[in-house]
BALOBA-1460 file (C-alpha; in Angstrom, 3 decimals):
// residues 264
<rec num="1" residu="x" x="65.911" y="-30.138" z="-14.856"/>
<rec num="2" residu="x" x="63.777" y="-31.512" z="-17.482"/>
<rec num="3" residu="x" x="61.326" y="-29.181" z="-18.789"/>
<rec num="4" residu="x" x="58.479" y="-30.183" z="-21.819"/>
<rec num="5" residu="x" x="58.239" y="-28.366" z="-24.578"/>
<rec num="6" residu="x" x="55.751" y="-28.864" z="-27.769"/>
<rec num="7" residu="x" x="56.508" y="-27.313" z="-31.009"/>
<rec num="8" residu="x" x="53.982" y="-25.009" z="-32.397"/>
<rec num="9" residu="x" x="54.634" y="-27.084" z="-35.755"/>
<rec num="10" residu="x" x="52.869" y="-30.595" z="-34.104"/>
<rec num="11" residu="x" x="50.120" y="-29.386" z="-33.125"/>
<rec num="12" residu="x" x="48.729" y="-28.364" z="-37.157"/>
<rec num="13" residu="x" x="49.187" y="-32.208" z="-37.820"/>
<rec num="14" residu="x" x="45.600" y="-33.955" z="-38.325"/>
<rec num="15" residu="x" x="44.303" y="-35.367" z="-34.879"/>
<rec num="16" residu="x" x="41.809" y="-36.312" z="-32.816"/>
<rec num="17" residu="x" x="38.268" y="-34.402" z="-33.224"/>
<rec num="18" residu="x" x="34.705" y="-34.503" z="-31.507"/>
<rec num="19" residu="x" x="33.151" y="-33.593" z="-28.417"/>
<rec num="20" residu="x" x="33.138" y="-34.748" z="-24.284"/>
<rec num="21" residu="x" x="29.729" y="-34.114" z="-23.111"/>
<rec num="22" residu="x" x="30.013" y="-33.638" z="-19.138"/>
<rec num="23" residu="x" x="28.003" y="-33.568" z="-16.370"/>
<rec num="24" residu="x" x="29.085" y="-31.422" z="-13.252"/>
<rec num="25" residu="x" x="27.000" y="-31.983" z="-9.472"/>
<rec num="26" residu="x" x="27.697" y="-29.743" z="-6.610"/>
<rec num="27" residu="x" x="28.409" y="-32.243" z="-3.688"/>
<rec num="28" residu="x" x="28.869" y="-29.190" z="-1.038"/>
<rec num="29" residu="x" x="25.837" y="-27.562" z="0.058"/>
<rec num="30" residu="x" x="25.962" y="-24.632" z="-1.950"/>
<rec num="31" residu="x" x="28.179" y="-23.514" z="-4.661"/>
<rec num="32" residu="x" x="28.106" y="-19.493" z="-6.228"/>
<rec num="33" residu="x" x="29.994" y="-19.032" z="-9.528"/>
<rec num="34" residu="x" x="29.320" y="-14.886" z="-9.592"/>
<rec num="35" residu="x" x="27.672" y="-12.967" z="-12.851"/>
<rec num="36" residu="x" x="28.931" y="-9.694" z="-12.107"/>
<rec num="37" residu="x" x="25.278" y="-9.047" z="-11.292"/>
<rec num="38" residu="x" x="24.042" y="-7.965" z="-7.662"/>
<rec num="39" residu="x" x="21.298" y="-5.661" z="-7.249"/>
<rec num="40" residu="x" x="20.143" y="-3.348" z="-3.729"/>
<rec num="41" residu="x" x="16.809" y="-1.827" z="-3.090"/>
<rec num="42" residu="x" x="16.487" y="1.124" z="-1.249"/>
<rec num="43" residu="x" x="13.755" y="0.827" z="0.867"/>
<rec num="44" residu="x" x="12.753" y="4.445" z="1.853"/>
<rec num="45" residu="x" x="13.726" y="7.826" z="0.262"/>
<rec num="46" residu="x" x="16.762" y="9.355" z="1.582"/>
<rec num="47" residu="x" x="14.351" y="12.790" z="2.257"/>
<rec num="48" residu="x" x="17.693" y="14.150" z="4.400"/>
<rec num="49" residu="x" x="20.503" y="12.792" z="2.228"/>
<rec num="50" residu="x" x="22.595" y="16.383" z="2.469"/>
<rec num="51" residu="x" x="22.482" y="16.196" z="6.158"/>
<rec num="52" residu="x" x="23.807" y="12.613" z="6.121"/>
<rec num="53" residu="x" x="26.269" y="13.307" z="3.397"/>
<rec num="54" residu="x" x="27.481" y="16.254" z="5.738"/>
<rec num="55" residu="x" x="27.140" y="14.005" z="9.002"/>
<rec num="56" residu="x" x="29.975" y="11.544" z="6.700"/>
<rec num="57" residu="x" x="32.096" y="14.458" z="5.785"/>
<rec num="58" residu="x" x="32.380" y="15.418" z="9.410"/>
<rec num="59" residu="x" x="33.462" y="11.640" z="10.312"/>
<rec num="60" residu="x" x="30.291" y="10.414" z="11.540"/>
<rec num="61" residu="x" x="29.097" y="7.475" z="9.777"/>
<rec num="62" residu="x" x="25.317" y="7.829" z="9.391"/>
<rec num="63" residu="x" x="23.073" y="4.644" z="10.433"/>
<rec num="64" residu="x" x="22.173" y="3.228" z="6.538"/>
<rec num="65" residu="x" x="20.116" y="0.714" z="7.502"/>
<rec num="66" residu="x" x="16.535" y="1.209" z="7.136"/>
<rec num="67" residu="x" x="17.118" y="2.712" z="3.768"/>
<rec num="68" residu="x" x="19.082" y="-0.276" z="2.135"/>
<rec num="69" residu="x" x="17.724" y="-4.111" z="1.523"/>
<rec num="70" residu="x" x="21.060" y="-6.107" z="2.149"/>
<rec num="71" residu="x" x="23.184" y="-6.773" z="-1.394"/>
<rec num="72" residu="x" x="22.141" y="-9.925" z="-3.267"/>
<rec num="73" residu="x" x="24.504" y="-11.539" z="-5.667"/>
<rec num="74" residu="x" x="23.241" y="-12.969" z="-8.752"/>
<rec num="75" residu="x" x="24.641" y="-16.162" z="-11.175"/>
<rec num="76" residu="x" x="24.770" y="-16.798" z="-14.215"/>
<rec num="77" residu="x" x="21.727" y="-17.392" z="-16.434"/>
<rec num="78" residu="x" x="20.491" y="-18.552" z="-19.965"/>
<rec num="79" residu="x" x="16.990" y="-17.947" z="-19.866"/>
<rec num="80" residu="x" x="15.433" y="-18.684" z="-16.853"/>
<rec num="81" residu="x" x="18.287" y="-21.458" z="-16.249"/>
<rec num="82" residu="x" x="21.571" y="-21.392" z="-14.401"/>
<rec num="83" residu="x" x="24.680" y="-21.817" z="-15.768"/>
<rec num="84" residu="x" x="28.305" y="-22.210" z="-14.836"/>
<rec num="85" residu="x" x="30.188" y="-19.918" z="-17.812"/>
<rec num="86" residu="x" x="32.452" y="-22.117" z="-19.953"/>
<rec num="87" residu="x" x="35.273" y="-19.526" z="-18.783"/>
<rec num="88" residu="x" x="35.043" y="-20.765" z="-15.004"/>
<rec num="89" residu="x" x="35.710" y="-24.428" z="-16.097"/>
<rec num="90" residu="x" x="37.956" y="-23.742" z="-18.424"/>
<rec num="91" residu="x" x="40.089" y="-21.641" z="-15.822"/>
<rec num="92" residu="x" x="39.149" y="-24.774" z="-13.712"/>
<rec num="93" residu="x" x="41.176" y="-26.677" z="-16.079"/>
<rec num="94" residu="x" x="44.075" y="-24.354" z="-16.999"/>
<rec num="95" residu="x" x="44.953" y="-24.011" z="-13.066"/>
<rec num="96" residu="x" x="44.829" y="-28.184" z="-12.131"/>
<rec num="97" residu="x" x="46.892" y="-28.952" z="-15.103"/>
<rec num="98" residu="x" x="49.503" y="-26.172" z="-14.553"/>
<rec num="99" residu="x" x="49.977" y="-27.394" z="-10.605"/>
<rec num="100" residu="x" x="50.006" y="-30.687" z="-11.612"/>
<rec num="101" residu="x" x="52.517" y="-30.901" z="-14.497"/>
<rec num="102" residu="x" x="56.012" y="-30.570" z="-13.467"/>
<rec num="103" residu="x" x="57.927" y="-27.515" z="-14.944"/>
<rec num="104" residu="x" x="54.882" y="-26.354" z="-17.054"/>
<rec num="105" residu="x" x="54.233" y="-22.605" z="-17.236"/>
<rec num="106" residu="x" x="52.460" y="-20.993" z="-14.470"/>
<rec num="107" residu="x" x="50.195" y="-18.137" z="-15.328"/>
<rec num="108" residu="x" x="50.023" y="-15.371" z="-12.953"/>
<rec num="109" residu="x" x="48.353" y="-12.467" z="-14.204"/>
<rec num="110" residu="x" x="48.365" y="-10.024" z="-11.283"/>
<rec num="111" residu="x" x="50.369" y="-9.768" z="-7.940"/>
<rec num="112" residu="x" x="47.625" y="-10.890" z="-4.763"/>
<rec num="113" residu="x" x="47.673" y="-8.719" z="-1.614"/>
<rec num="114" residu="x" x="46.175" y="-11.492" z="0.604"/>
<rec num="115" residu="x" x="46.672" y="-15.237" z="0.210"/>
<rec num="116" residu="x" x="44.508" y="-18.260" z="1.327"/>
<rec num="117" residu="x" x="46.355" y="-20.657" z="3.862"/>
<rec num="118" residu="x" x="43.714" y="-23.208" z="2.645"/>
<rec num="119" residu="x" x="45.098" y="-22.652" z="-1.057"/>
<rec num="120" residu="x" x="48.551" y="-23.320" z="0.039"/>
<rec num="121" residu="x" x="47.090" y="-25.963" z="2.271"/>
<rec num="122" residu="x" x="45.957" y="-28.215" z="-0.507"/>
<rec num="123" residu="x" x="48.508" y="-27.247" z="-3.602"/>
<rec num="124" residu="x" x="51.171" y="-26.335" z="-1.772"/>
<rec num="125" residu="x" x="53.743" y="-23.544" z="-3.172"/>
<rec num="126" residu="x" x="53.931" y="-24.472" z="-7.487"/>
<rec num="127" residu="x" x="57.937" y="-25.915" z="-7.795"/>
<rec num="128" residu="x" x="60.143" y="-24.716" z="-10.638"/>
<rec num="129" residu="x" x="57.183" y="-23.203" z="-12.354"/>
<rec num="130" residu="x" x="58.077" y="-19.790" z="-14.584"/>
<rec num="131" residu="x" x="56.082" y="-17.615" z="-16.578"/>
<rec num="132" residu="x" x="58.290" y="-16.710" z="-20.229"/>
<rec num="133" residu="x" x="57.429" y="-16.185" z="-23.415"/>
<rec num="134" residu="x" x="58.757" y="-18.947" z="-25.604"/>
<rec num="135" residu="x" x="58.800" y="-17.665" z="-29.744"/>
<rec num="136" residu="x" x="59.126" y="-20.847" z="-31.088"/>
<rec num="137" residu="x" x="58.075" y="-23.735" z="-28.012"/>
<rec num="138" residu="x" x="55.224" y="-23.660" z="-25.702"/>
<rec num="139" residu="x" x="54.453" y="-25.920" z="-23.052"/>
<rec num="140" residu="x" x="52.028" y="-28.683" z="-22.730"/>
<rec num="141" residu="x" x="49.274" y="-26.573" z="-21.041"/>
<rec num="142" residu="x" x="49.803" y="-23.563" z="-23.452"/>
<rec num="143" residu="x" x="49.741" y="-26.131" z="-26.102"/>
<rec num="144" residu="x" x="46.217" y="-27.206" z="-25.369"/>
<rec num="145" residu="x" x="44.581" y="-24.559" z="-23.726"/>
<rec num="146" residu="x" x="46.069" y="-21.449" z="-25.694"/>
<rec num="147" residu="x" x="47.414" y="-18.017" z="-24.722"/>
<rec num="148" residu="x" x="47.928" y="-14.926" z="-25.257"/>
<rec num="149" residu="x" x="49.550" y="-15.273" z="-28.309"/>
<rec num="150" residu="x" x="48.266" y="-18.806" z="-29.079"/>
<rec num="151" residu="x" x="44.811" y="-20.372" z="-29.953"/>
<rec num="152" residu="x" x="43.167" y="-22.691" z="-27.773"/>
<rec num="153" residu="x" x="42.332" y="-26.415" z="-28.902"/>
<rec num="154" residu="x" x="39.481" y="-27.140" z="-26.681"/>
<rec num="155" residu="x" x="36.137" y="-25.221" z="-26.065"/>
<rec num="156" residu="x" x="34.264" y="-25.468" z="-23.110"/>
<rec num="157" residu="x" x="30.254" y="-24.854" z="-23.840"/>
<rec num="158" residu="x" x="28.370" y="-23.292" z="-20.495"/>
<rec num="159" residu="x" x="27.037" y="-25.526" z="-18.329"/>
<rec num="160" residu="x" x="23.445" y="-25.122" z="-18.111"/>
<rec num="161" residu="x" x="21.469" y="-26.119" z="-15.207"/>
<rec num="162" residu="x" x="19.210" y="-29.685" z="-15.307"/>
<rec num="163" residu="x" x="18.057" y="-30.603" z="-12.146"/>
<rec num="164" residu="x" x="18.274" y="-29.016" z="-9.211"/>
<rec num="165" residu="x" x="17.713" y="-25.451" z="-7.397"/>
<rec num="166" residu="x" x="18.881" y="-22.258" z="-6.084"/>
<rec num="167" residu="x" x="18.312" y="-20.447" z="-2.733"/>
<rec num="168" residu="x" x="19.609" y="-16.817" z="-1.874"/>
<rec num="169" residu="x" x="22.297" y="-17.854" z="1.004"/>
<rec num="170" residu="x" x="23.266" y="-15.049" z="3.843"/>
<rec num="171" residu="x" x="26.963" y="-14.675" z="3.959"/>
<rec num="172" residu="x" x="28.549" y="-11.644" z="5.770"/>
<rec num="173" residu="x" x="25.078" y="-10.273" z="5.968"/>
<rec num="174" residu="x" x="25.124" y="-10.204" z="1.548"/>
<rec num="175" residu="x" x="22.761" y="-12.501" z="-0.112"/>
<rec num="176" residu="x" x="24.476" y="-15.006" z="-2.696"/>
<rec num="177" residu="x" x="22.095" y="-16.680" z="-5.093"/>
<rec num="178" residu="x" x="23.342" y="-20.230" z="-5.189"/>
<rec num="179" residu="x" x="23.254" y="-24.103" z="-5.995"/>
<rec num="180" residu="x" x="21.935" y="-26.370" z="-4.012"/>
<rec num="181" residu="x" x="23.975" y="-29.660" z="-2.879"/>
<rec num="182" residu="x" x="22.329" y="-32.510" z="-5.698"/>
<rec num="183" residu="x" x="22.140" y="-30.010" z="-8.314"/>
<rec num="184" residu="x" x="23.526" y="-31.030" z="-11.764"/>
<rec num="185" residu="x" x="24.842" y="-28.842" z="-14.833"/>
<rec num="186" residu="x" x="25.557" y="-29.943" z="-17.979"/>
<rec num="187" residu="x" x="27.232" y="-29.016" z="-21.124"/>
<rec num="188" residu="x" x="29.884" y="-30.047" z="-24.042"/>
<rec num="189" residu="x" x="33.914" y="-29.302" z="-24.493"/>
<rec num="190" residu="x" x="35.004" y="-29.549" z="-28.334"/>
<rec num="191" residu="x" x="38.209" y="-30.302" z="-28.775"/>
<rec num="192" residu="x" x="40.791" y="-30.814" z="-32.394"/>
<rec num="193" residu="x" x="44.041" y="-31.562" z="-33.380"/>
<rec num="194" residu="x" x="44.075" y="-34.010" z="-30.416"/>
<rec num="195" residu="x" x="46.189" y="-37.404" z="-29.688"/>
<rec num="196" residu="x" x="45.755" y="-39.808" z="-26.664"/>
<rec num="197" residu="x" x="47.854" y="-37.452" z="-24.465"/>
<rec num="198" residu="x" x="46.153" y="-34.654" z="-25.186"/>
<rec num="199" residu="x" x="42.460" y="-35.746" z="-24.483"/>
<rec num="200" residu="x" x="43.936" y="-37.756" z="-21.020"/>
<rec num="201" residu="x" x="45.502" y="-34.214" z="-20.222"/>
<rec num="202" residu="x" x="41.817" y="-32.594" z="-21.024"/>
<rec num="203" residu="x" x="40.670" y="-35.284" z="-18.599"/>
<rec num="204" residu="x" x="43.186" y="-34.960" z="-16.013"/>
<rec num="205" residu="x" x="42.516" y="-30.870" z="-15.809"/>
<rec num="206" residu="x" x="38.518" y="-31.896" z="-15.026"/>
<rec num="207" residu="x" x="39.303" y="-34.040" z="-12.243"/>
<rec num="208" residu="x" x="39.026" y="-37.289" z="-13.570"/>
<rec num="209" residu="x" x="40.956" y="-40.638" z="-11.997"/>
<rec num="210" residu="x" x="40.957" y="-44.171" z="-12.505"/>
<rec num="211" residu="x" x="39.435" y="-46.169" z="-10.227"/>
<rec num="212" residu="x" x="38.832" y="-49.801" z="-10.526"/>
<rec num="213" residu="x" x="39.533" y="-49.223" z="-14.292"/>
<rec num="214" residu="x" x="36.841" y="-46.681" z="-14.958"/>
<rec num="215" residu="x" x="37.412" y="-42.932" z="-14.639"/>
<rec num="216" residu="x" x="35.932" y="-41.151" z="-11.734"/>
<rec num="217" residu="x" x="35.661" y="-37.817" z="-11.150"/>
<rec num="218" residu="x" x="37.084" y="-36.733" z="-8.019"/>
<rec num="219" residu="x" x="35.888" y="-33.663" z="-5.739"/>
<rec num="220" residu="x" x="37.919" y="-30.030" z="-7.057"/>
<rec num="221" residu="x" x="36.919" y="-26.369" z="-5.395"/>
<rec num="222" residu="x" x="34.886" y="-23.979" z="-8.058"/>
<rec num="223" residu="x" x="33.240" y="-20.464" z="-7.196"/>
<rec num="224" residu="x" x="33.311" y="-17.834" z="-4.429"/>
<rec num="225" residu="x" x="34.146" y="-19.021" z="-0.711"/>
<rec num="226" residu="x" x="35.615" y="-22.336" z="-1.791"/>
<rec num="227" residu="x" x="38.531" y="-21.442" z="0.714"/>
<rec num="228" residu="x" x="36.665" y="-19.924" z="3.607"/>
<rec num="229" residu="x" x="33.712" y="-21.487" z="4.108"/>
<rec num="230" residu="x" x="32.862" y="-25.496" z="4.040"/>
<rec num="231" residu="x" x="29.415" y="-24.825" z="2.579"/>
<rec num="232" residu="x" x="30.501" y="-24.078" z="-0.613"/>
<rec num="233" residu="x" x="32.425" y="-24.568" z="-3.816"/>
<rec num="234" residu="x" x="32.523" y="-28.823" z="-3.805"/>
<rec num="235" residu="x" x="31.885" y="-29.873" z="-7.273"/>
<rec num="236" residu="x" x="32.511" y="-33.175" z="-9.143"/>
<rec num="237" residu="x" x="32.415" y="-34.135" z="-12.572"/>
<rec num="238" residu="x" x="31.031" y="-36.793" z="-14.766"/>
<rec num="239" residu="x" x="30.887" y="-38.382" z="-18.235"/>
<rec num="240" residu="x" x="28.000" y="-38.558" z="-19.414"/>
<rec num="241" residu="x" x="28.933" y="-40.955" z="-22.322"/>
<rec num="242" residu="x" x="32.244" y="-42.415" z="-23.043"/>
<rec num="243" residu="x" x="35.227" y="-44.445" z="-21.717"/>
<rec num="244" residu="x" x="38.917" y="-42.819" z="-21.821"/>
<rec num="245" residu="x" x="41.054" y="-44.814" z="-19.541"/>
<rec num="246" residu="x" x="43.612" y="-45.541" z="-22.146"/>
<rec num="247" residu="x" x="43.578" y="-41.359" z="-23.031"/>
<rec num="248" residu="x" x="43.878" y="-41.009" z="-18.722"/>
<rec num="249" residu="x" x="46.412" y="-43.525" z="-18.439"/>
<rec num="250" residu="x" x="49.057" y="-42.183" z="-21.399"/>
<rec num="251" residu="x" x="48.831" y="-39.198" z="-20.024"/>
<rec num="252" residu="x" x="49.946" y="-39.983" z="-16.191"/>
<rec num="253" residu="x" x="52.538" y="-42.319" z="-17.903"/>
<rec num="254" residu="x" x="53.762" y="-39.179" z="-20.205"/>
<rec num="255" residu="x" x="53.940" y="-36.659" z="-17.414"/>
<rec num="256" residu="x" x="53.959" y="-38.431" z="-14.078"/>
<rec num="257" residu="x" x="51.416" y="-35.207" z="-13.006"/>
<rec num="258" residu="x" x="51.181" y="-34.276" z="-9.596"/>
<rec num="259" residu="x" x="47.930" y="-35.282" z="-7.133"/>
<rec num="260" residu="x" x="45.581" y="-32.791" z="-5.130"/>
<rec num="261" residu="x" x="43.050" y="-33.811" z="-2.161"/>
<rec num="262" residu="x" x="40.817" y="-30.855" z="-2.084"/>
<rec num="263" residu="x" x="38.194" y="-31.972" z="0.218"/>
<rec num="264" residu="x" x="39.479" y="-30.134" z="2.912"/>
């Protein structure tokens, strides 16, 4: 079994440097990429919170309702502008490349207790993919992207909000600020110490094909409900300046990476 390796040595020779300004639409109807934010307003004062607290000790779940507006779920913002954190696309990136390059590592931080038949739908179960810590070799995804013990080549800005909208959409009776299908973000990913491979790889990992010898960016899942429910999470990306089908096209001819359809 063949299995690619990149010494940490190459990658301190002098490379490729500059900057991929992108452009990212959401093509589903909605798309939510959480803050951590979510705010509730209590409506009334709880005047007899013992006696409900003792109702709830006793098994009897009090009736919350009329004290409680329903949870609402806030994104990311700079300003007064919405923006999709740098992390989520990088982590974007990081998980297309490792599915898509045979034997490369596969990161997996934490053990799930629920899986997503729509997940395992569209990438299937990872084959011959292994999580070690290698002293002196990393693997191509490592290589670019960093890890734990490594530093990343590539920086992905936060993709601010330039056209478009958001709406507060009801799901399981919560409130998710959100997206609207038609709305565009944009932003910049730096990248250094870079060769042909490496920047087709970089393009690969953001969803970008060739087509008709241009690249085209082809539909990839981003943000909460992606897998359960069709409203949300369809995103595509763009260039907004640039040509990099030779970059694209060493790269598939290096690695021979595997192919998603995740319009499902």
């Amino acid at each position: 079994m063949q299995r690619y390796r990149t010494q940490y040595t190459e990658r301190n020779k002098p490379g490729l440097e500059g900057a991929i300004e992108i452009e990212m639409e959401v093509v589903s109807d909605y798309l939510h990429v959480g803050s951590g934010v979510y705010d509730i307003e209590i409506l009334k004062p709880l005047d007899n919170i013992q006696q409900l607290v003792e109702s709830a000790l006793k098994g009897s779940i009090p009736d919350l309702s009329g004290y409680f507006s329903p949870v609402t779920h806030e994104m990311a913002k700079y300003g007064e502008k919405l923006v999709i954190p740098g992390s989520t696309v990088k982590g974007l990136v990081r998980t297309r490349l490792e599915l898509s390059i045979p034997n490369s590592c596969y990161v997996v931080s934490r053990n799930s207790n629920s899986s997503s038949e729509v997940y395992k739908r569209i990438f299937r179960n990872p084959r011959h993919k292994y999580s070690d810590k290698f002293p002196e070799q990393v693997c191509p995804v490592c290589d670019l992207l960093g890890n734990a013990g490594l530093a990343s080549r590539v920086s992905f800005s936060d993709l601010v909000m330039t056209q478009g909208k958001a709406e507060f959409v009801n799901v399981y009776n919560e409130y998710y600020e959100s997206a609207v299908k038609g709305s565009k973000f944009r932003g910049k990913v730096l990248y250094h110490s870079f060769n042909n491979v490496d920047l087709g790889m970089l393009l690969y990992g953001m969803g970008f094909r060739i087509k008709g010898g241009k690249l085209e960016g082809k539909i990839m899942l981003m943000g909460r409900f992606k897998y359960s429910d069709r409203r949300f999470g369809r995103v595509r990306f763009s260039l907004v300046k640039g040509e990099y089908v030779n970059a694209l096209n060493e790269f598939i001819k290096k690695y021979n990476p595997l192919d998603f359809n995740e319009e499902w």
